[in-house]
C-alpha positions in Angstrom: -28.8 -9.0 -6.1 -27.9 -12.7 -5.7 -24.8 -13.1 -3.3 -23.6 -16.4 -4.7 -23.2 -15.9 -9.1 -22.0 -12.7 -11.0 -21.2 -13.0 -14.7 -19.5 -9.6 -15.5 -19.7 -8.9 -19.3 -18.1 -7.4 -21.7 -15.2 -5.9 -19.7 -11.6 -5.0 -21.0 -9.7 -7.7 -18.9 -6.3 -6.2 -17.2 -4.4 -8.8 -16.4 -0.7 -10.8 -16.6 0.3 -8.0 -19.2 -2.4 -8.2 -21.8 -5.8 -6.3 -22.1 -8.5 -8.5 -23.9 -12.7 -7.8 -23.7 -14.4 -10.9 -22.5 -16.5 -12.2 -19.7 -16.0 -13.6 -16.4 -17.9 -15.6 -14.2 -17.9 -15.8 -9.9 -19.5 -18.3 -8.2 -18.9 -19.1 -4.6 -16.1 -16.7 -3.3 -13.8 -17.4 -6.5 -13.3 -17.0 -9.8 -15.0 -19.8 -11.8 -14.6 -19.1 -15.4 -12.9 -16.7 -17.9 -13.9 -16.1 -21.1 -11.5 -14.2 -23.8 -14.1 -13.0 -26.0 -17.2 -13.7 -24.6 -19.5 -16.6 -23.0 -19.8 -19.5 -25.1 -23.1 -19.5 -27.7 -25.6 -21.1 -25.7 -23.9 -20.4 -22.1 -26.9 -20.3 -19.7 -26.9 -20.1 -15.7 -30.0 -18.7 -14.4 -27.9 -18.2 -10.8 -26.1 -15.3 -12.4 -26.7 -12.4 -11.6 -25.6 -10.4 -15.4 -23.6 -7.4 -15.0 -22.8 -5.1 -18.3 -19.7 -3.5 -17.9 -19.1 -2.6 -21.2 -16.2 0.5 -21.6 -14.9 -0.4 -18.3 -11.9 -1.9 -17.1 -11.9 -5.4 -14.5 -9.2 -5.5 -12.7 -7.4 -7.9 -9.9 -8.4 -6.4 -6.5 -5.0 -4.3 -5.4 -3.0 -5.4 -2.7 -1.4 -2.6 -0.9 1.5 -3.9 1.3 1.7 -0.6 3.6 -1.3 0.6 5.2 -2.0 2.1 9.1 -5.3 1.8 10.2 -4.1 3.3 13.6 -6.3 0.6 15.5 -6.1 0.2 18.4 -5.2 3.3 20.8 -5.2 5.7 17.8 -8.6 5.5 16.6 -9.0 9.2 16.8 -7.4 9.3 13.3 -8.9 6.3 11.8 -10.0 2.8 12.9 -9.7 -0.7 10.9 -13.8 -0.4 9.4 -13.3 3.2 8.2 -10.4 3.0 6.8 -11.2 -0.7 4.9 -13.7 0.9 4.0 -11.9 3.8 2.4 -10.2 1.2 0.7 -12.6 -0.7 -0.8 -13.9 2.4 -2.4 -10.6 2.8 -3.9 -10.1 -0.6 -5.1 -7.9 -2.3 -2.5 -9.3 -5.2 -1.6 -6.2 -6.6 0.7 -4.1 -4.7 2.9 -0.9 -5.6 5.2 -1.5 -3.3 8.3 1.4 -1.6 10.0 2.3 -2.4 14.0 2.7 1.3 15.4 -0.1 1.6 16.6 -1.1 2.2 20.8 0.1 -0.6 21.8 2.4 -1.8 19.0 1.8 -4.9 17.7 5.3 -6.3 18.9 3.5 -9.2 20.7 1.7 -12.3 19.5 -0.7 -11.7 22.1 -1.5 -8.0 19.9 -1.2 -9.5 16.7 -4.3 -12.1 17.8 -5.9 -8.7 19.5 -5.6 -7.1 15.8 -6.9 -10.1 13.9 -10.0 -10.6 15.7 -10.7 -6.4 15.4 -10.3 -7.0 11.8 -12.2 -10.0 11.6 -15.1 -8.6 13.0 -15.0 -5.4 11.1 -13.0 -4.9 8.1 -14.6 -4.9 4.8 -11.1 -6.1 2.9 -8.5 -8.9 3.4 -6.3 -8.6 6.1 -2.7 -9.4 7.7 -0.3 -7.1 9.8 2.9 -7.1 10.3 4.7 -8.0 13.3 6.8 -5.1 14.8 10.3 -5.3 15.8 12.1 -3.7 18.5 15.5 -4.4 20.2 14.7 -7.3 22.5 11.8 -8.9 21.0 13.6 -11.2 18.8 11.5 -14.6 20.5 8.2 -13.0 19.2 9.4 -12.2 15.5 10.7 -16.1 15.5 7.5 -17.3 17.0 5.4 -15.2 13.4 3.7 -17.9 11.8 4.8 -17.9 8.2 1.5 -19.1 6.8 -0.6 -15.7 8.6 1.8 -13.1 9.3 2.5 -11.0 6.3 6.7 -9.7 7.2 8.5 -8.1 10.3 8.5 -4.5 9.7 11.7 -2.7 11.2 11.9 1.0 11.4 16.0 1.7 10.7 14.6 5.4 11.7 11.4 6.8 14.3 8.7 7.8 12.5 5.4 7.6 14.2 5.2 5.7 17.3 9.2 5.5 18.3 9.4 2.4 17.4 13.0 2.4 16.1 15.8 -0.3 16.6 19.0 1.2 16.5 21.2 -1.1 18.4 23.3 -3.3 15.9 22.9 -6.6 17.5 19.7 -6.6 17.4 19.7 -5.3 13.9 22.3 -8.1 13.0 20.0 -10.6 14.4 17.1 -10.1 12.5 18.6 -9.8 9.6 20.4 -12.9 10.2 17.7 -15.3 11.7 13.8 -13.6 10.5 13.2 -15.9 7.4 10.0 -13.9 6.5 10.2 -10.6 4.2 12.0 -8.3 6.6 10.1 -5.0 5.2 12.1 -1.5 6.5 11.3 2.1 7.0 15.1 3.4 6.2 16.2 6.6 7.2 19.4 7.3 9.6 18.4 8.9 13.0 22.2 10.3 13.3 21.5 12.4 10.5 18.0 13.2 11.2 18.7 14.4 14.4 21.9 16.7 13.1 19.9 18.2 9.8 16.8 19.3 12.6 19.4 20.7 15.4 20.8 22.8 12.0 17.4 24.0 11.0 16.2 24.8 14.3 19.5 27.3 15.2 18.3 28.9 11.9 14.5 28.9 12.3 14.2 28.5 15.2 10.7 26.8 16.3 9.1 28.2 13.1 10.4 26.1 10.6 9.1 26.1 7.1 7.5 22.9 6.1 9.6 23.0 3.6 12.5 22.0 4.9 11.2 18.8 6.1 12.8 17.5 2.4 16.5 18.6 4.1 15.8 17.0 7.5 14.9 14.0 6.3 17.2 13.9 3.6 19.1 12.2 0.6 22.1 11.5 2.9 19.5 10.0 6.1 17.7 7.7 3.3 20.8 6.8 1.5 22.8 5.9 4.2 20.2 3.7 5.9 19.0 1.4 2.5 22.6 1.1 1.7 22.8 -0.2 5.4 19.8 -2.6 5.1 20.8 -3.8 1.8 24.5 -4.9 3.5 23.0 -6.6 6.1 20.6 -8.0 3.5 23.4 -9.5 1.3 25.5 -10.7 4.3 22.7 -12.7 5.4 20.6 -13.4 2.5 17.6 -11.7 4.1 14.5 -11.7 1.9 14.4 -7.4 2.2 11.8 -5.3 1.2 12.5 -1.5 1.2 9.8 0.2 1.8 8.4 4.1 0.6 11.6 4.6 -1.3 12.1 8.8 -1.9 15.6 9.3 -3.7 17.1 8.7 -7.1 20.0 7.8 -5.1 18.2 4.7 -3.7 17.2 3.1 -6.8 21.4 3.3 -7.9 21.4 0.8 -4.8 19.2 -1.5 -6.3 19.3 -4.8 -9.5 17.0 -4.5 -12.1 18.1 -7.4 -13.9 16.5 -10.4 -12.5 13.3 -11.6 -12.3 11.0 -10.1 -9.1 11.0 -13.9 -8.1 14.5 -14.6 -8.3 15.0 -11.0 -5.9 15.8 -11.5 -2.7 15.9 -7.7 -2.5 12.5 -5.7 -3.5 11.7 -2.1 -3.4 8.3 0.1 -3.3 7.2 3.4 -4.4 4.3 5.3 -2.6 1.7 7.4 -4.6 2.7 10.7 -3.0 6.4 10.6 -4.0 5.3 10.0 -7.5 2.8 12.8 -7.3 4.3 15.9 -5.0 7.4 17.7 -5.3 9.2 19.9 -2.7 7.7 23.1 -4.2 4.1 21.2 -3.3 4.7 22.4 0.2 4.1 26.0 -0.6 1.1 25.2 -1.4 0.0 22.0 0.8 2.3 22.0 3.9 2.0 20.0 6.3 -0.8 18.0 4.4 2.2 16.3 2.6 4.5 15.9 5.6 5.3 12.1 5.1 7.8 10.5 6.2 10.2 9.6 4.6 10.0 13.1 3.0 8.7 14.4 0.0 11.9 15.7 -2.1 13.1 17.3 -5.5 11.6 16.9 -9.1 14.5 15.2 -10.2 13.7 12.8 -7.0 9.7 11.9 -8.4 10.5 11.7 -12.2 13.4 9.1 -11.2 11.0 7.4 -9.2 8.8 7.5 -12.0 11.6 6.0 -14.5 12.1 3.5 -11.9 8.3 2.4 -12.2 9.3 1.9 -16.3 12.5 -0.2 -16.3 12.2 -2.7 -13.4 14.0 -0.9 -9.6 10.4 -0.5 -8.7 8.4 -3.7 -8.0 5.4 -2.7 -5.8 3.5 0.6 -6.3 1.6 1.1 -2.0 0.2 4.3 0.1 1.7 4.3 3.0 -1.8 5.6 4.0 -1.6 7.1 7.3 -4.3 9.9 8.9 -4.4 12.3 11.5 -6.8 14.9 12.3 -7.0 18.3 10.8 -5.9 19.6 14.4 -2.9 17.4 14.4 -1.6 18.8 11.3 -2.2 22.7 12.1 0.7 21.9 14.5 4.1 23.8 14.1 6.6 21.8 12.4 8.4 19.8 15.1 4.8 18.9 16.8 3.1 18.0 13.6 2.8 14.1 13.2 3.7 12.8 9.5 1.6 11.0 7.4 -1.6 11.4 5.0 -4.6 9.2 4.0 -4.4 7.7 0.7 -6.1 4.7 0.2 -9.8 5.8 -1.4 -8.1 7.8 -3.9 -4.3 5.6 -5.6 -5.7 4.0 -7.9 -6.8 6.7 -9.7 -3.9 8.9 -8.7 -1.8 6.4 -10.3 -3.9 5.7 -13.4 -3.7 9.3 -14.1 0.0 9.2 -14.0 0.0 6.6 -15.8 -1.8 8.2 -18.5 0.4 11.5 -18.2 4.0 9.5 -18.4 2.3 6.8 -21.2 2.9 3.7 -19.0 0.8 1.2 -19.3 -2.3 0.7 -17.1 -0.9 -3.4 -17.3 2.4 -1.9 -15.4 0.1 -0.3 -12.8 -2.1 -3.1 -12.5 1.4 -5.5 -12.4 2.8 -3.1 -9.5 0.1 -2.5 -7.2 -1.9 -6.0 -7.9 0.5 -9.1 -9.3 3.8 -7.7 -7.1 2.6 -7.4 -3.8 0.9 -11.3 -4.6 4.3 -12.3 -5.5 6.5 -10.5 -3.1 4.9 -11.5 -0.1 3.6 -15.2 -0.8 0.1 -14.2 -0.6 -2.0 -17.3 -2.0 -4.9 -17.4 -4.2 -5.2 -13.4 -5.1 -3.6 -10.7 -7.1 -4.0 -12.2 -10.3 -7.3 -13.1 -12.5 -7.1 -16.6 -12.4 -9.5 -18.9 -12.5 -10.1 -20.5 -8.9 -8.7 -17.6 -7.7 -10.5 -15.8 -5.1 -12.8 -13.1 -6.6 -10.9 -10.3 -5.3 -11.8 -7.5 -8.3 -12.4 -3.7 -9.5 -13.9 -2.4 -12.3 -12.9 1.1 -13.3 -14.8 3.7 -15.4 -11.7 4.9 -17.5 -13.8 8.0 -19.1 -14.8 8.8 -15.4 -13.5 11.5 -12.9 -12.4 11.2 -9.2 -12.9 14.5 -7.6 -11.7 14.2 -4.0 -14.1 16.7 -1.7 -15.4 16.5 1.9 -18.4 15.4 0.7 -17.0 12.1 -0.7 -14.2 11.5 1.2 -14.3 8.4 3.2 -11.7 8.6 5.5 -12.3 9.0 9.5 -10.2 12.0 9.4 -12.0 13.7 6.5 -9.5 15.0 4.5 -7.0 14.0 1.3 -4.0 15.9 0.3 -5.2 15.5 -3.2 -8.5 17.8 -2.6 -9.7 19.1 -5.5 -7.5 17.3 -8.1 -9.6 16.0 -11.2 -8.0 12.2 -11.2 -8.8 10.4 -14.6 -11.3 7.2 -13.8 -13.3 6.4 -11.3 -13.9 3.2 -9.2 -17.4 1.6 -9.8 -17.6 -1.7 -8.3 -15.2 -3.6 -5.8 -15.8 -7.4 -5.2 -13.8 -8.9 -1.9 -14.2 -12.8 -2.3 -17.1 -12.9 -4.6 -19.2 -10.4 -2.8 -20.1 -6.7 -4.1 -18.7 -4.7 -1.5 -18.9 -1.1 -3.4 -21.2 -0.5 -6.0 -21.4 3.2 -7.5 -21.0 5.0 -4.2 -23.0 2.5 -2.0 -20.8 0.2 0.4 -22.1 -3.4 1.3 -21.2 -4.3 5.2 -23.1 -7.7 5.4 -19.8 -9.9 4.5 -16.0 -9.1 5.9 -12.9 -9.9 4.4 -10.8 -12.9 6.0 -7.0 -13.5 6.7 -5.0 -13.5 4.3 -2.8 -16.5 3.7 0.9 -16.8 2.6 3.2 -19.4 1.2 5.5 -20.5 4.1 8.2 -21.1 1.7 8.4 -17.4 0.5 
């Protein structure tokens, strides 16, 4: 198959709102043509290679904004080439890779470290995040603009401690960082007192359950209203990330325009999927944080996709081992892989709440373009790079050992019959995953941001 000219045909085109059958053609990396209806009578290029893709779908390539790899020092769980290519099975053909990792990427010197890992071996676009603690406010100023995707603060510990909890330091990020500040909000205060309460009661045997009233309305509450303050007071360009509450999105303005917002907000797949009763079933398989809540929590979520709190659709994808998770509750690391397997997840969704696969495609391709600056992808444009998926809307995705990509071999959505199926990912021009079968001879690159954002 030539590497260099694809002419897709006959595909039902997803893109900027609208759904149209026509052709498209890729020649060197990008996207060189479009055609609404079909090649021109006549059109000839012997280059091309001709793909039918007649019944499917072509989207943009999805961007998602909250990935960890767990490379370096936790490669155990997963590693930057398993997990890209987890993702490229899935559809995502860019991801923004999280800094708690062993050692964090707090430091220039480990953000270059990461870059050249990724460089070498990741099969999608790339950036990471830089990592922000309480005294390394000279390395989040010295981010360039141009390659680094946002400073991510964690307002609460999740995995790998990385937490800033003293207010000056809070204050001053907020106040000077002039890149997305993107934030993992949950109050440790509370945390801590709602853990202490379950562990008089339970003692060390505490139902997984209750990880929904440890990490709680109140912990998530309190810390976005906090971030969203600090936010305002210093016109901070805020993204909230993994928001879990119905109380959250009261916090937020649905009103303008996602370019005119200075304040964003993203939903992960398994808050829109699970409930708290889930954790009979799946324990500590769905142990996320922030945690997995009420009914009334996911269909407001859900809502939130439909009238405009919601602007970015990610996965927080984040695996352990099997043995990590057997652990008893306070031992048991949060966190799930998701990557392979959103896309579909949220396509059925879709289908079952009758939004639009354009809304889905707007969420977890256009937004993520738009909210972070990133250049050239996102969108089916032509001279865009030709970052694209096709998906079989009649097919199945049956998550099972057997097909599960991920280093640490599992899903928490085993066994789930998701509506469509991924057949082909192209990362800049080149077929990457064709019907099962991935390509490793090209990697993906950098990606590259507006500095202005």
């Amino acid at each position: 198959m030539s590497e260099n000219a694809f002419l897709l045909k006959n595909a039902i085109i997803i893109n900027e709102g609208s759904s149209e059958k026509g052709d498209l053609l890729i020649r060197d990396k990008k996207i060189a043509d479009i055609f609404p209806g079909g090649v021109p009578e006549g059109f000839q290029d012997a280059q091309c290679e001709v793909m039918d893709l007649e019944g499917m779908m072509l989207l943009p390539g999805l961007i998602d904004d909250q990935v960890h790899f767990r490379e370096p020092g936790l490669t155990d769980k997963g590693d930057i080439h398993s997990e890209a290519r987890a993702a490229v099975a899935g559809g995502i053909t860019s991801y923004m890779e999280m800094p708690n990792t062993n050692p964090p990427t707090t430091s220039m010197r480990h953000l270059e470290e990461k870059h050249a890992i990724a460089a070498k071996h990741s099969l999608a676009n790339f950036s990471f995040y830089m990592g922000a603690t309480n005294d390394n406010l000279d390395e989040l100023l010295a981010s360039d603009p141009s390659t680094v995707c946002g400073i991510k603060v964690f307002m609460g510990s999740s995995t790998g401690n990385m937490l800033v909890d003293n207010p000056a330091s809070l204050q001053a990020i907020f106040g000077r960082i002039k890149l997305p500040v993107a934030v993992h909000c949950e109050d440790e205060a509370t945390v801590k007192d709602n853990l202490k309460a379950a562990q008089k009661v339970y003692g060390d045997d505490i139902p997984m359950f209750m990880h929904a009233l440890i990490r709680s309305h109140e912990a998530c509450v309190r810390s976005s209203r906090l971030a969203i303050d600090m936010a305002e007071k210093h016109g901070t360009r805020l993204h909230l990330l993994h928001l879990s509450t119905q109380d959250e999105l009261r916090l937020l303005n649905n009103e303008q325009s996602l370019s005119e917002k200075r304040i964003t907000a993203e939903a992960c797949v398994h808050h829109l999927w699970f409930n708290i009763d889930d954790y009979a079933d799946k324990g500590s398989h769905i142990k996320w944080n922030p945690s997995i809540k009420y009914e009334s929590d996911r269909k407001a979520l859900i809502d939130g996709i439909r009238n405009g709190f919601i602007d970015v659709l990610a996965t927080d994808h984040a695996p352990h081992t099997l043995e990590e998770k057997k652990a008893a509750y306070t031992q048991c690391p949060s966190g799930a892989p998701m990557v392979q397997h959103a896309l579909p997840a949220m396509l059925t969704l879709a289908e079952k709440y009758d939004i639009p696969t354009a809304k889905i495609v707007e969420l977890m391709c256009h937004n993520p373009a738009i909210c972070f600056g990133v250049k050239n992808r996102g969108f089916i444009r032509k001279g865009y790079a030709a970052d694209l998926v096709v998906v079989d809307p009649q097919g199945k995705t049956i998550p099972a050992s057997e097909n599960i990509l991920y280093k640490c071999g599992w899903s928490p959505l085993e066994g789930k019959a998701l509506k469509t199926r991924v057949r082909y990912t192209f990362v800049n021009g080149h077929p990457v995953y064709m019907d099962g079968k991935i390509s490793e001879t090209q990697k993906g690159v950098a990606l590259e941001f507006d500095s202005n954002r």
